[in-house]
C-alpha atoms as a printed R data frame, in Angstrom:
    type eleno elety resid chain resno       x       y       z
1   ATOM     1    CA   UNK     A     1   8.142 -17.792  -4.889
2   ATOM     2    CA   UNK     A     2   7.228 -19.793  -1.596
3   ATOM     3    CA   UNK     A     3   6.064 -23.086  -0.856
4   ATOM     4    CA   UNK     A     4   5.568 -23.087  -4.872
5   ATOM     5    CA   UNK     A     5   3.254 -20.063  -4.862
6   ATOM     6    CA   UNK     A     6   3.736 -16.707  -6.975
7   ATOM     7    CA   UNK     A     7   4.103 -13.283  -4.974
8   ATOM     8    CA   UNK     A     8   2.796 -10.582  -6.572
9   ATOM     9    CA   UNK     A     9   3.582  -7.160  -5.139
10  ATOM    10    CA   UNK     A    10   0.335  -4.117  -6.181
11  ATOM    11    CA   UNK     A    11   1.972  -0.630  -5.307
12  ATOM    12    CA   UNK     A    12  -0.615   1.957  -5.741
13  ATOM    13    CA   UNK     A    13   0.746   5.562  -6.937
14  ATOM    14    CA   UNK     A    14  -2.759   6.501  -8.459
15  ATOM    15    CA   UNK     A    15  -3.459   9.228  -5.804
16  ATOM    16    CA   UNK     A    16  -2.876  13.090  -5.892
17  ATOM    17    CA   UNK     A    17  -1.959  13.360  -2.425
18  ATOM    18    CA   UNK     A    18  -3.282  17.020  -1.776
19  ATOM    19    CA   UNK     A    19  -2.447  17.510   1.574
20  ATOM    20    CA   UNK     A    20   1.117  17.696  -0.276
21  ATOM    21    CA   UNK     A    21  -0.051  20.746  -2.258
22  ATOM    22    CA   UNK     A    22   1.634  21.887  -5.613
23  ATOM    23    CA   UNK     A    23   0.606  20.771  -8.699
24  ATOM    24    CA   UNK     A    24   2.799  17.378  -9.251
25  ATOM    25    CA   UNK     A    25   1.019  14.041  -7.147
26  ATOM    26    CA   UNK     A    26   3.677  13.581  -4.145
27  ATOM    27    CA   UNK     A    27   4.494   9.933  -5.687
28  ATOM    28    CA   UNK     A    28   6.263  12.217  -8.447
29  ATOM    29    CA   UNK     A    29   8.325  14.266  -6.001
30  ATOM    30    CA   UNK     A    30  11.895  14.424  -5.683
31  ATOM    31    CA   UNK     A    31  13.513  12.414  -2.275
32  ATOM    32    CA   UNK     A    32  17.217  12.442  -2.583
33  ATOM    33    CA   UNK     A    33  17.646  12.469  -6.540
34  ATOM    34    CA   UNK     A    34  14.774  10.244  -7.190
35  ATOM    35    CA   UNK     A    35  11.548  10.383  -7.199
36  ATOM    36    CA   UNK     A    36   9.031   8.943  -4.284
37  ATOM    37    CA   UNK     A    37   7.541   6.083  -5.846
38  ATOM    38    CA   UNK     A    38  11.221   4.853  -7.402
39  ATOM    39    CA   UNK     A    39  12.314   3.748  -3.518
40  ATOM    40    CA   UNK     A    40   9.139   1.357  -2.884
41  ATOM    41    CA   UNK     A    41   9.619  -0.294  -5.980
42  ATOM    42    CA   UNK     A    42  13.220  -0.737  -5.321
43  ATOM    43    CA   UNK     A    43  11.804  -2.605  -2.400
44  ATOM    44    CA   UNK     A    44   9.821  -5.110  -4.419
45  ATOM    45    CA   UNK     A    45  12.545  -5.293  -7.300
46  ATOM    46    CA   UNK     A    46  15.166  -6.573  -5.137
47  ATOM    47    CA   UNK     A    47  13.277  -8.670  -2.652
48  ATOM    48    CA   UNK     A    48  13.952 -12.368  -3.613
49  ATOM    49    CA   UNK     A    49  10.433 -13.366  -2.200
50  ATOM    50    CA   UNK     A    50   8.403 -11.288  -4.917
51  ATOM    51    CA   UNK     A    51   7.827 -12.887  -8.331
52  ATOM    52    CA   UNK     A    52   6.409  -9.663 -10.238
53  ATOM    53    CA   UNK     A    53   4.905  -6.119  -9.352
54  ATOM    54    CA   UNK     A    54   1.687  -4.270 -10.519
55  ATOM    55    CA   UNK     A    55   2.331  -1.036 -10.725
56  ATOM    56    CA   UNK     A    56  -0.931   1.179 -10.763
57  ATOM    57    CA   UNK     A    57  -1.247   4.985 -11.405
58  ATOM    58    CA   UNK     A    58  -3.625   7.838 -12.278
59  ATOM    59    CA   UNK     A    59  -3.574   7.742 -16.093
60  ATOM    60    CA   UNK     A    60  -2.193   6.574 -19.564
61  ATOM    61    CA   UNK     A    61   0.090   9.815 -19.590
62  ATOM    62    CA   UNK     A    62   1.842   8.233 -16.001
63  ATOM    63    CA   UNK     A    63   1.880   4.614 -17.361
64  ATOM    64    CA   UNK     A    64   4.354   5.753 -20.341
65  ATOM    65    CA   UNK     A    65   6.362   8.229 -17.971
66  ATOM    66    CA   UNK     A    66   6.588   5.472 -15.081
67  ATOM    67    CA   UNK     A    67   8.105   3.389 -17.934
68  ATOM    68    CA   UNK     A    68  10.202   5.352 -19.463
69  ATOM    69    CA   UNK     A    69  11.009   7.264 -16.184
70  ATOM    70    CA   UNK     A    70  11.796   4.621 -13.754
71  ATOM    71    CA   UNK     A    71  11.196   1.395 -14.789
72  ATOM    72    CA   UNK     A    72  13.674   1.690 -17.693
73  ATOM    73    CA   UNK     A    73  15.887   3.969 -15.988
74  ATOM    74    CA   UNK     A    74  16.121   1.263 -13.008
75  ATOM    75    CA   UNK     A    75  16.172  -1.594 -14.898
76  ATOM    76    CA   UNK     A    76  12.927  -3.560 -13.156
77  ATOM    77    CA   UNK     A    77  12.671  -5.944 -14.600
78  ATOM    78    CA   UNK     A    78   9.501  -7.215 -12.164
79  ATOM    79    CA   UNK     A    79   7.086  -4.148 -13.007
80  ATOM    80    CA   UNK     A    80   5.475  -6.185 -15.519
81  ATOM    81    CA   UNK     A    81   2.165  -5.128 -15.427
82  ATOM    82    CA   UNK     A    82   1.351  -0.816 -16.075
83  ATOM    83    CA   UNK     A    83  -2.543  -0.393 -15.116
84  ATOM    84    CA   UNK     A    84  -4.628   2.644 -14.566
85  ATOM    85    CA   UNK     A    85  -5.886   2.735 -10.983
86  ATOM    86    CA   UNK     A    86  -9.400   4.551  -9.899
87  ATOM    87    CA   UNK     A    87 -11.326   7.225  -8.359
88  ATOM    88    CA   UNK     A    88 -10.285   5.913  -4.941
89  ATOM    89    CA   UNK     A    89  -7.691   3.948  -3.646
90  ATOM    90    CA   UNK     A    90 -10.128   0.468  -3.382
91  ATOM    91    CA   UNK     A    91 -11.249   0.964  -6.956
92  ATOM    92    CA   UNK     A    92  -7.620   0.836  -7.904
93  ATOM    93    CA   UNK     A    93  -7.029  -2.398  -5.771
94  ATOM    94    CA   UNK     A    94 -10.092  -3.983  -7.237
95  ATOM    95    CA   UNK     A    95  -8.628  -3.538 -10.645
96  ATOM    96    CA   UNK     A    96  -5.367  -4.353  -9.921
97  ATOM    97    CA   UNK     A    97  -7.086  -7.794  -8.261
98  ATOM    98    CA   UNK     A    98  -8.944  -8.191 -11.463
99  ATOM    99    CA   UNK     A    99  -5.629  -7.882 -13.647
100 ATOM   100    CA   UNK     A   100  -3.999 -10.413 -11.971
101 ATOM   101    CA   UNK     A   101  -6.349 -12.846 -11.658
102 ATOM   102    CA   UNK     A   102  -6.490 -13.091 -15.487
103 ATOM   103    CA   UNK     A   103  -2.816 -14.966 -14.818
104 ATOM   104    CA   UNK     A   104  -3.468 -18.515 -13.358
105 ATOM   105    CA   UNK     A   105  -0.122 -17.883 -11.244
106 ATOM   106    CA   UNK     A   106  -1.248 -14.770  -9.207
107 ATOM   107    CA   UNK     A   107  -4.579 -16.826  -8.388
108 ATOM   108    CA   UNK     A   108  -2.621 -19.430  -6.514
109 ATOM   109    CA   UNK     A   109  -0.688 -17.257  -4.535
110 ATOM   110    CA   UNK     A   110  -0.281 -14.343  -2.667
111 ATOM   111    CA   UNK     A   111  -0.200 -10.684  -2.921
112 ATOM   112    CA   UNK     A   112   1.338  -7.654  -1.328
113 ATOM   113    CA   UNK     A   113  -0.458  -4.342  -1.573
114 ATOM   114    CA   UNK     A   114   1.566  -1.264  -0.896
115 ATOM   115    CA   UNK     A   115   1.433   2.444  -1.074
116 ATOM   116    CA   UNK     A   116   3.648   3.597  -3.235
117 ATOM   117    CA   UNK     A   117   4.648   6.963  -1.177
118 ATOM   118    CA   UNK     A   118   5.989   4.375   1.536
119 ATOM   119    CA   UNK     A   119   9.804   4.588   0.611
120 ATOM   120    CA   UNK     A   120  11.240   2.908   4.075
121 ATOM   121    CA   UNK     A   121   9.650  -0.665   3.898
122 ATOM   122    CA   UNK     A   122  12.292  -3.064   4.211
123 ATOM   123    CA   UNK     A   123  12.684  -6.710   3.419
124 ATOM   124    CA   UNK     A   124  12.123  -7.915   7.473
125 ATOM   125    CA   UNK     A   125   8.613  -6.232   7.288
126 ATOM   126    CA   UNK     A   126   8.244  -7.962   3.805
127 ATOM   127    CA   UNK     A   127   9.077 -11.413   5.696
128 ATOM   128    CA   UNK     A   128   7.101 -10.718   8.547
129 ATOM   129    CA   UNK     A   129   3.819 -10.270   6.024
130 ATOM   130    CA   UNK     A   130   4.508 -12.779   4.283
131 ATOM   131    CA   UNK     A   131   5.146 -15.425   7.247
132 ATOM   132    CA   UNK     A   132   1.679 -14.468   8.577
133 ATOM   133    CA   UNK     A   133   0.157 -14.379   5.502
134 ATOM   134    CA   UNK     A   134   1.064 -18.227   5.169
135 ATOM   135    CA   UNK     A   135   0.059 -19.221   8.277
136 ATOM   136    CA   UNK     A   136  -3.391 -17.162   8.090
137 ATOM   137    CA   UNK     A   137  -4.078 -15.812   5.379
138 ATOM   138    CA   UNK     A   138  -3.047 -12.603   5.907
139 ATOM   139    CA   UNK     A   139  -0.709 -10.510   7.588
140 ATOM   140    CA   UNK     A   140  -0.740  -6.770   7.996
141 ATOM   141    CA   UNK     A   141   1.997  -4.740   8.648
142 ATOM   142    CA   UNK     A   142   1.352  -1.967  11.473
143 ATOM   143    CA   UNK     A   143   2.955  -1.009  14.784
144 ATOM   144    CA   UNK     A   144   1.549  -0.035  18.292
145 ATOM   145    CA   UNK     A   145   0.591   3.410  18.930
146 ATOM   146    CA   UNK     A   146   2.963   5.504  20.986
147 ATOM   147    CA   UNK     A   147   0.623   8.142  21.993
148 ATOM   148    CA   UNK     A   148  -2.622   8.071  23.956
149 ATOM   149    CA   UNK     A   149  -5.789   8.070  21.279
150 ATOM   150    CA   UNK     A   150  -9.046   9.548  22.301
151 ATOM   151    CA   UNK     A   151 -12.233   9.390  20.603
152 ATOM   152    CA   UNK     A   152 -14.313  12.291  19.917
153 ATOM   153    CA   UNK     A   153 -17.817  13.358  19.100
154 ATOM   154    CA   UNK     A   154 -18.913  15.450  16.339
155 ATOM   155    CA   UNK     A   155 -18.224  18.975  18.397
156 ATOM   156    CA   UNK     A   156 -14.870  17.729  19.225
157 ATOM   157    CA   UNK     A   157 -15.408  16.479  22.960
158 ATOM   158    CA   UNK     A   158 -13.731  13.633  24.212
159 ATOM   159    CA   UNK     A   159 -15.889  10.522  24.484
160 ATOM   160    CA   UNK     A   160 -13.662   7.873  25.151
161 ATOM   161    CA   UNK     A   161 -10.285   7.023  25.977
162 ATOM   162    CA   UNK     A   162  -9.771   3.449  24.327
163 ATOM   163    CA   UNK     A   163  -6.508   1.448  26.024
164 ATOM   164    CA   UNK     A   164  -3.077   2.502  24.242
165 ATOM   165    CA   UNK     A   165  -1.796  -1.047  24.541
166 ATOM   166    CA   UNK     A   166  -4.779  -2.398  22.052
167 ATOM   167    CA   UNK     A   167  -4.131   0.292  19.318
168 ATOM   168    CA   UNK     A   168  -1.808  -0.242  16.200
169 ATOM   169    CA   UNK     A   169  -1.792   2.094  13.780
170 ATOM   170    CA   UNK     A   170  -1.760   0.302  10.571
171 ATOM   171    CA   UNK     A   171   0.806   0.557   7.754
172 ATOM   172    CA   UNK     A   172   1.292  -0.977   4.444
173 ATOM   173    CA   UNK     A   173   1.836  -3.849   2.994
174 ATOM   174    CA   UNK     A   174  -1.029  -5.789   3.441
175 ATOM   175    CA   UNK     A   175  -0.643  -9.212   2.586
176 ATOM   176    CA   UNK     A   176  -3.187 -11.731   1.690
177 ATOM   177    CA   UNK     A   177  -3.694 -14.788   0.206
178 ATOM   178    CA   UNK     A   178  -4.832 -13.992  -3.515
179 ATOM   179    CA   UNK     A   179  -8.184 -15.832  -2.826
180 ATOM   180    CA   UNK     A   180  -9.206 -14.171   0.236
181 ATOM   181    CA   UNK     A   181  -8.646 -10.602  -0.761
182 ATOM   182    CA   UNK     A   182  -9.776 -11.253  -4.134
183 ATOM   183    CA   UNK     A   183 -13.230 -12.883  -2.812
184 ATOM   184    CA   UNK     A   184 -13.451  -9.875   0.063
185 ATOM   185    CA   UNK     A   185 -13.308  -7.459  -2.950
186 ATOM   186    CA   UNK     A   186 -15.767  -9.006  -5.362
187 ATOM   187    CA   UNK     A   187 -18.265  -9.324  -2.176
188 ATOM   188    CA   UNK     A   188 -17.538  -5.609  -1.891
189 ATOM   189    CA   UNK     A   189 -18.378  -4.064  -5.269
190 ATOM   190    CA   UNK     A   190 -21.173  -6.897  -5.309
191 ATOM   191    CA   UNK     A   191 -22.499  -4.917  -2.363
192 ATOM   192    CA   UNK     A   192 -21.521  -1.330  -3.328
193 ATOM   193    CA   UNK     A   193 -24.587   0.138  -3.462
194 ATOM   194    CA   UNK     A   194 -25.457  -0.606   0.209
195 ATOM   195    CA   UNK     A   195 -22.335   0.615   1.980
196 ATOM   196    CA   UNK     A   196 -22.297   3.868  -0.155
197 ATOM   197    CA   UNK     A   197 -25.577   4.151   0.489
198 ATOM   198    CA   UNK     A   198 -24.926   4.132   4.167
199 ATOM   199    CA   UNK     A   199 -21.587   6.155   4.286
200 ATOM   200    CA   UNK     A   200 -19.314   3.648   5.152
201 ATOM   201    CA   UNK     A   201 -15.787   4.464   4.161
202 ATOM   202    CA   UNK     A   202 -13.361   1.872   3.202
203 ATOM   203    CA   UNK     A   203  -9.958   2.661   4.264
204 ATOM   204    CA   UNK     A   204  -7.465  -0.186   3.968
205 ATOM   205    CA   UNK     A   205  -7.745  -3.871   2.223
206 ATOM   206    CA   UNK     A   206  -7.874  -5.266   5.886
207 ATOM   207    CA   UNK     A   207 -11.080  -3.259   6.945
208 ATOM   208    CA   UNK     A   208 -12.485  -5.309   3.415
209 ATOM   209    CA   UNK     A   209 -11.116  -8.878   4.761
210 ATOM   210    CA   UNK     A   210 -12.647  -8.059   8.050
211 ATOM   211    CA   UNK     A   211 -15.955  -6.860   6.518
212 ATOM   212    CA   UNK     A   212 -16.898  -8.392   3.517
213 ATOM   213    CA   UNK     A   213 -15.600 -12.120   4.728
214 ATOM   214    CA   UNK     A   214 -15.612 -12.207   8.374
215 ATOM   215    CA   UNK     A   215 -11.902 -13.383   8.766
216 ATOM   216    CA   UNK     A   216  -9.895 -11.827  11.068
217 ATOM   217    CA   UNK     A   217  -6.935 -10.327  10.119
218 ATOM   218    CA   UNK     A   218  -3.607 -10.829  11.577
219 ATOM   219    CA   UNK     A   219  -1.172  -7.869  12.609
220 ATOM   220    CA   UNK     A   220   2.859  -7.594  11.861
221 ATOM   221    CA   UNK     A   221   5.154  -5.479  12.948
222 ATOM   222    CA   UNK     A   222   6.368  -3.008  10.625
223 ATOM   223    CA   UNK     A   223   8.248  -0.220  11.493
224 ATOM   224    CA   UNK     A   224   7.869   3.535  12.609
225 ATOM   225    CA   UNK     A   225  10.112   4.373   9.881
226 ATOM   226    CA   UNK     A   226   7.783   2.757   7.581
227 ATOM   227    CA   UNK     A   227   5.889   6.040   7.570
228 ATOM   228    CA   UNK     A   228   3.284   7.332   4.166
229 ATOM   229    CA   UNK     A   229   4.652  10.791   3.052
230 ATOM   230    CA   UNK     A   230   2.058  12.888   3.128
231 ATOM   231    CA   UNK     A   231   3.091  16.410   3.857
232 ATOM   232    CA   UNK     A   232   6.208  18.740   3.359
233 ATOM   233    CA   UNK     A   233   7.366  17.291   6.477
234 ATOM   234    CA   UNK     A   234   7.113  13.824   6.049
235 ATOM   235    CA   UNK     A   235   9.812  14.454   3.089
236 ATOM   236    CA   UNK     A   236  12.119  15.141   5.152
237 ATOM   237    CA   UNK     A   237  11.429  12.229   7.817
238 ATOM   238    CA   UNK     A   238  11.833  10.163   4.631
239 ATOM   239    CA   UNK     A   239  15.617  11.738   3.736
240 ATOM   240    CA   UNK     A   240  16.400  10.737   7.452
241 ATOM   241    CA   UNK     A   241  15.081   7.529   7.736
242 ATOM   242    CA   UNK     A   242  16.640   6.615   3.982
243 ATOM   243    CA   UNK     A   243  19.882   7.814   4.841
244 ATOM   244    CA   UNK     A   244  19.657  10.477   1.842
245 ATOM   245    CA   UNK     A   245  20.982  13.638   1.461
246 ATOM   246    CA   UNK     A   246  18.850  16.507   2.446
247 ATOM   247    CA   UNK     A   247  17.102  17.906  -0.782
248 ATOM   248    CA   UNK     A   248  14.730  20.623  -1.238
249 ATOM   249    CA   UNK     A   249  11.992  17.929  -1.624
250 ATOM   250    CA   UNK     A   250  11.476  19.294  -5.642
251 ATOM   251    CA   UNK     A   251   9.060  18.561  -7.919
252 ATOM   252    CA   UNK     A   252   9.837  16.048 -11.267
């Protein structure tokens, strides 16, 4: 708890990651002994600045294997709320906002939201957040990008070359004050049928902030080992940047 307000930590392991391919969602993977998702959750468990974690994932068969699986096996005793998450990653947000709101404590403080296939967040990138957060409302972790970004057109052409030393790219957590991301997500969904209407595609809970309240949104840095597994590869980056013993990356 800080300054007398609740931290609530939303780790989202809803997705099926198919760039991953196989059959079993990459959050339910194998990374040195235990599974993906276990090592993000560690991250909340032990931090002493989070209060409780919502833990969302695909279905009622994953709520009661998550349980059983990890948060009995690991003894966290902070996963203390088991929802099903959405068809995409906002809609699982949005109900993870609207479960905690439903406890006066969560409305009065703050909240982390992390992807759960991030296993290399660490408690200085949990600070960082949070500091900003306090000060501003929010505070988003991301780093700046190492390579030179060009944008393209629709046949692939370069258009535009936009300056390196502007560009983050942006990681997770994202960390808000409960009634700014909660009242950025409400004015969302209120407007759903507009921006889905006109294509727009919401990728993080900061592009929501910036959108549906007009706050800006302040950036942290994380970490480039604070990377989203996503392919083959990205398991073994993980193993590395963990520390682990190389595995063959298995399925549960």
């Amino acid at each position: 708890m800080i300054e007398g307000r609740f931290c609530t930590a939303v780790v989202l392991a809803a997705g099926r990651g198919k760039r991953m391919g196989g059959d079993v969602a990459k959050q339910y993977r194998r990374l040195g002994g235990r599974l993906l998702l276990y090592y993000a959750l560690r991250a909340f468990e032990r931090s002493p600045l989070i209060d409780s974690i919502v833990l969302v994932v695909g279905d009622e068969a994953q709520i009661s294997f998550c349980k059983k699986e990890i948060v009995d096996v690991y003894g966290f005793q902070k996963v203390d709320m088991l929802i099903t998450g959405g068809k995409e990653r906002y809609d699982s947000v949005w109900r993870a906002l609207c479960a905690m709101r439903e406890r006066p404590e969560c409305r009065e403080g703050y909240v982390f939201i992390h992807d759960g296939a991030r296993p290399a967040v660490t408690e200085e990138i949990l600070q960082r957040c949070l500091d900003a957060a306090v000060r501003y409302g929010s505070g988003v972790a991301g780093m700046p990008a190492k390579d030179t970004i060009k944008l393209a057109d629709e046949a692939g052409f370069a258009l535009e070359t936009p300056p390196r030393d502007r560009l983050w790219l942006i990681q997770t957590p994202q960390t808000f004050l409960f009634s700014l991301i909660y009242e950025a997500y409400r004015r969302m969904e209120e407007a759903r049928q507009d921006w889905e209407t006109e294509g727009v595609r919401i990728t993080d809970d900061a592009m929501v902030v910036e959108t549906f309240t007009g706050q800006r949104v302040k950036l942290v840095e994380g970490s480039y080992e604070n990377i989203k597994v996503t392919t083959p590869e990205d398991m073994v980056l993980a193993e590395a940047f963990l520390g682990l013993q190389p595995s063959a990356a298995k399925a549960d």
